[in-house]
Structures are given as C-alpha cells and as structure tokens.
One Martini backbone bead per residue (centre of mass of N, CA, C, O) as a GRO file, in nm:
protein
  170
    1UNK     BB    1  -1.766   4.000  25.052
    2UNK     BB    2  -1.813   3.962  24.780
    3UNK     BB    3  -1.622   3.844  24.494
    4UNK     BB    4  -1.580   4.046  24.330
    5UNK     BB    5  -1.471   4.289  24.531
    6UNK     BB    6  -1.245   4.082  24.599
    7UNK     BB    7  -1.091   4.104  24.306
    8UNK     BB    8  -1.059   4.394  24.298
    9UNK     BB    9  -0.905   4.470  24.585
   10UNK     BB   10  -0.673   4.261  24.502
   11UNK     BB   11  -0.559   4.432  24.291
   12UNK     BB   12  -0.560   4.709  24.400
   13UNK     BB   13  -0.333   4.624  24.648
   14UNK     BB   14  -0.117   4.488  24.462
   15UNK     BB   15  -0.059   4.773  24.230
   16UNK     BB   16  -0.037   4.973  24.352
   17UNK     BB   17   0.089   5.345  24.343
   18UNK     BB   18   0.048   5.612  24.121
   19UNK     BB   19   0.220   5.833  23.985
   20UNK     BB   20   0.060   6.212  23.992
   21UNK     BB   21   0.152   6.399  24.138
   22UNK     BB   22   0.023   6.704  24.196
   23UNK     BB   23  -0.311   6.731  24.272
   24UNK     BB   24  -0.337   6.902  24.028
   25UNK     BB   25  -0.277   6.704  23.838
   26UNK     BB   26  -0.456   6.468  23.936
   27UNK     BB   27  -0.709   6.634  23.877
   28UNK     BB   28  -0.661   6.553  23.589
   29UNK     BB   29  -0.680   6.274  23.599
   30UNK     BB   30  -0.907   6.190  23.716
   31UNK     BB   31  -1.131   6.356  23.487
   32UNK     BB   32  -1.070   6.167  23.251
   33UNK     BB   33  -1.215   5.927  23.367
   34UNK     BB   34  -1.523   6.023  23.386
   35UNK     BB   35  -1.627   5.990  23.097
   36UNK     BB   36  -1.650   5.664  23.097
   37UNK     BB   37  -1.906   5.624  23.288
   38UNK     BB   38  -2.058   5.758  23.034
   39UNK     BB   39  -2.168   5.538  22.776
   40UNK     BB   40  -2.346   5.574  22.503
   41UNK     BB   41  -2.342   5.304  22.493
   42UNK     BB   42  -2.485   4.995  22.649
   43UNK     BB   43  -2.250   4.810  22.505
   44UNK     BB   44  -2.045   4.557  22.613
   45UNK     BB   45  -1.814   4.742  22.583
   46UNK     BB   46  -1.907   4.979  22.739
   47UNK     BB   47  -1.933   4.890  22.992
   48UNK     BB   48  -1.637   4.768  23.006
   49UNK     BB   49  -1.516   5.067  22.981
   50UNK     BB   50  -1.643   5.146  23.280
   51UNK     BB   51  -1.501   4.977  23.446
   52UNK     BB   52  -1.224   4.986  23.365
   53UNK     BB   53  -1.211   5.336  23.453
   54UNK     BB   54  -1.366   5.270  23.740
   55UNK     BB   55  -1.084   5.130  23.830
   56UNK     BB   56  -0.877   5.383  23.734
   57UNK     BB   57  -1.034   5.581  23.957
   58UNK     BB   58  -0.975   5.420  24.222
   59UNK     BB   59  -0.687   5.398  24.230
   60UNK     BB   60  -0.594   5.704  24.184
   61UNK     BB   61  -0.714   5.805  24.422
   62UNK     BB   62  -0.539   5.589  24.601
   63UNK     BB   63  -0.313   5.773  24.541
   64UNK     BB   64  -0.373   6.015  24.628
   65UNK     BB   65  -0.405   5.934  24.914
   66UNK     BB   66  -0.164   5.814  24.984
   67UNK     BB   67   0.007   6.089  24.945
   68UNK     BB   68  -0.140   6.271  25.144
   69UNK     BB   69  -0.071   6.055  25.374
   70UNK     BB   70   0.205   6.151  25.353
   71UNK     BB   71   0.192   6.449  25.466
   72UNK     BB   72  -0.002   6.378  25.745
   73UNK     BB   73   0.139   6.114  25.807
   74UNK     BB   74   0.342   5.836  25.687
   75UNK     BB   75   0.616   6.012  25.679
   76UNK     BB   76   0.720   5.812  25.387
   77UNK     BB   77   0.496   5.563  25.367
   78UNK     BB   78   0.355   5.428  25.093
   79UNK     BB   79   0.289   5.112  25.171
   80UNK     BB   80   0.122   5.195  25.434
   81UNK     BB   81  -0.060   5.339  25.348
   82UNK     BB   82  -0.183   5.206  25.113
   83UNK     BB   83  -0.294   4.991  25.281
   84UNK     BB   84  -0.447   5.143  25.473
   85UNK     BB   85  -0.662   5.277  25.231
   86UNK     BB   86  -0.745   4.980  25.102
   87UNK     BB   87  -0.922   4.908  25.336
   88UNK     BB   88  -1.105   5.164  25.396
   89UNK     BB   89  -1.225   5.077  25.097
   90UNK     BB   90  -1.347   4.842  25.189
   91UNK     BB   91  -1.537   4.911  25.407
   92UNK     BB   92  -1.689   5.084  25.228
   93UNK     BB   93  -1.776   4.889  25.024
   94UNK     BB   94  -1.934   4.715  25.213
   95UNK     BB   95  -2.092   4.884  25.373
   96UNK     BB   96  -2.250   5.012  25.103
   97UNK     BB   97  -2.393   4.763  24.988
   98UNK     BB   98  -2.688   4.819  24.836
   99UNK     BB   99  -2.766   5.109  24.850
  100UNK     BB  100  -2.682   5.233  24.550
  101UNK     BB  101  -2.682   5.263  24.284
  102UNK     BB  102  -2.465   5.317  24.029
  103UNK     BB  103  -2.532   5.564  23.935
  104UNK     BB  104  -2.482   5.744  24.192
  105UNK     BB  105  -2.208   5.662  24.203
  106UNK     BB  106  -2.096   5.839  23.955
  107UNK     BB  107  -2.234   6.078  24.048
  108UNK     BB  108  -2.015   6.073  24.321
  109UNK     BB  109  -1.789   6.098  24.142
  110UNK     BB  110  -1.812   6.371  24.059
  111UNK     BB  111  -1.847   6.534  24.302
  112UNK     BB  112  -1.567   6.354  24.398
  113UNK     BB  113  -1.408   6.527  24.246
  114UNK     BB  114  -1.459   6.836  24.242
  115UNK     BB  115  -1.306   6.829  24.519
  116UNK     BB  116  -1.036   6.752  24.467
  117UNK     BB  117  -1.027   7.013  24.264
  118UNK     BB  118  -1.090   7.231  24.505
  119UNK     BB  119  -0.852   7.138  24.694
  120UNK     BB  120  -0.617   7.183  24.501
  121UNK     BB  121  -0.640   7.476  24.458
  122UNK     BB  122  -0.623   7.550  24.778
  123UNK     BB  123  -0.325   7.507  24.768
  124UNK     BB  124  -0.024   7.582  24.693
  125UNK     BB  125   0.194   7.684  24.496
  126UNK     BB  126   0.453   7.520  24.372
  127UNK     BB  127   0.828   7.463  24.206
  128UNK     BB  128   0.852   7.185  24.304
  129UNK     BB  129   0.743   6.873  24.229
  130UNK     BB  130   0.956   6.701  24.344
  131UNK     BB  131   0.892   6.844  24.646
  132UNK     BB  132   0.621   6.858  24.689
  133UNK     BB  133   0.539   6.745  25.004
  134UNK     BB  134   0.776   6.897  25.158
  135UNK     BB  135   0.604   7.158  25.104
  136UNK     BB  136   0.315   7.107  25.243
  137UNK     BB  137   0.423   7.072  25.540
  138UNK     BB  138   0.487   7.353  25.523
  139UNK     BB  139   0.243   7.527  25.333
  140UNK     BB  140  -0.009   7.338  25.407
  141UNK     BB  141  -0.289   7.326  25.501
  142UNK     BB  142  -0.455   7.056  25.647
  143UNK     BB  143  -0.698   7.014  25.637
  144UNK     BB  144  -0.691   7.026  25.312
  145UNK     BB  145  -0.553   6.766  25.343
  146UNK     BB  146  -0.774   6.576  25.503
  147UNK     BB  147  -0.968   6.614  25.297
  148UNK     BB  148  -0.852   6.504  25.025
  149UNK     BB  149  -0.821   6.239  25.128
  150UNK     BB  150  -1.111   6.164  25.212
  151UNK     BB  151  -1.216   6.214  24.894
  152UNK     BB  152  -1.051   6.019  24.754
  153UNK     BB  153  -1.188   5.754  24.923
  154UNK     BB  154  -1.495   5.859  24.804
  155UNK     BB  155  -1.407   5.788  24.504
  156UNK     BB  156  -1.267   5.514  24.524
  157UNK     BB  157  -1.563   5.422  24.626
  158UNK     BB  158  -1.741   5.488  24.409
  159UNK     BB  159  -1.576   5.357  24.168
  160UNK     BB  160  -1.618   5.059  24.283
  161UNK     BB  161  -1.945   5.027  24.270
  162UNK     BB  162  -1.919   5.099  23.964
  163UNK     BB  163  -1.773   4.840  23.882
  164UNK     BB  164  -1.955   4.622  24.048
  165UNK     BB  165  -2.239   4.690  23.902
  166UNK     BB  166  -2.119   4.593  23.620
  167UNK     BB  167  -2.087   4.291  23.675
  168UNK     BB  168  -2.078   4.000  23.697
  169UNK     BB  169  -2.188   3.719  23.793
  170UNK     BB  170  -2.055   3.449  23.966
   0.00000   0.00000   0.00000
C-alpha cells in the first residue's frame, strides 16, 4: 500500500463508525456526498473538495457496513466489525490498486450508492428507528442484508480509490 492509501486508511480506522440510522437514512446520507465528486471546475479548491467528500462517503459507506455486519455477524460488537470491515476495504483498495482511472471510480461510486439505496429499500419499514437492528435480524431477509454490507464495502472502496486518485505524490 503507498502512502496516501495507508495515511487515509489509518484516518479511517481510527476514527471509528458514524452513526447513520437506518439504511434508508443512510442512503440519503451517501447521496449527499455523491455530488461533490463531480466538482464544476477542475481548480485546486474543487479537487480538495472531491477528495474530502470521497474521504467522508468512504467512512459513511463504512459505517453503515459496520452497522449492518452488526445485524448479521458480530451481534452487537461494533468496534469489532469497523476493524474488521476497515481491513477489508483496504484489502480491496490495495488489490484494486492502478485498476481504473479515479474517473471510473466515481462512476462506481454512484452505481454502487444508487444500489445501497435499492437494497434499503428492500428492507421492511421499521416504526422505531432506535431499535432498527435489532428489529432487522427479526423481520429482514439476511440475503438483502448480506447485499447491503457487500455494496457498501464496495462503495467505500470505490470512494477511497477516488480519493486517492486526486492526492499529490508524496
């Protein structure tokens, strides 16, 4: 892993999960950051802020992964999935490594939010938000959640890619 990779991954790991609410909030939380990927003009500010939005829907997307390995797996143990989930994301971000330009990235980026929001709202609709979980692994198809944790992996793996992509060389 270079430098940028391993200083934004030790950000990311360190500063732990966001809490996001349910899926469905989240998913509206993702898409907030989607616009500024695409910054209007080209000049050093607009890249700052496209790395900085990709820095925060890698987290986001990793937190709502996090939130959902806890309904799937590490019942409720959420220290234990974000290390778990922030590995994995480096993992990927390592293989992918020189893969795809940050362009495609981005792109993959909104197909891989526009599914997190099609799987969210797939889930059922819960009336007590602050007991989503524990409400899901009662009445929410695993499959759809097993989906969901994937695709936000693969959202904040494509989200730090585009970060990366625009970094100066150290």
């Amino acid at each position: 892993m270079d430098q940028a990779v391993h200083a934004l991954m030790s950000d990311l790991e360190r500063s732990g999960p966001e809490v996001l609410g349910t899926p469905v909030r989240a998913a509206v939380v993702l898409a907030q950051e989607l616009g500024d990927l695409f910054p209007r003009a080209g000049d050093r500010i607009g890249l700052r802020r496209r790395r900085a939005s990709a820095a925060r829907l890698a987290r986001r997307a990793l937190s709502l992964a996090t939130e959902v390995h806890g309904v799937i797996a590490d019942r409720p143990d959420s220290a234990r999935a974000w290390a778990f989930n922030a590995r994995e994301v480096a993992k990927r971000v390592d293989a992918g490594l020189g893969h795809a330009p940050d362009d495609d990235a981005a792109a993959e980026c909104v197909r891989s939010a526009a599914r997190v929001a099609a799987l969210a709202l797939a889930l059922p609709v819960l009336p007590d938000e602050e007991e989503w979980q524990a409400e899901m692994i009662a009445f929410a198809d695993e499959n759809v959640l097993v989906d969901l944790h994937e695709t936000c992996l693969e959202l904040s793996t494509a989200a730090i890619r585009v970060a990366i992509g625009d970094a100066p060389a150290f």
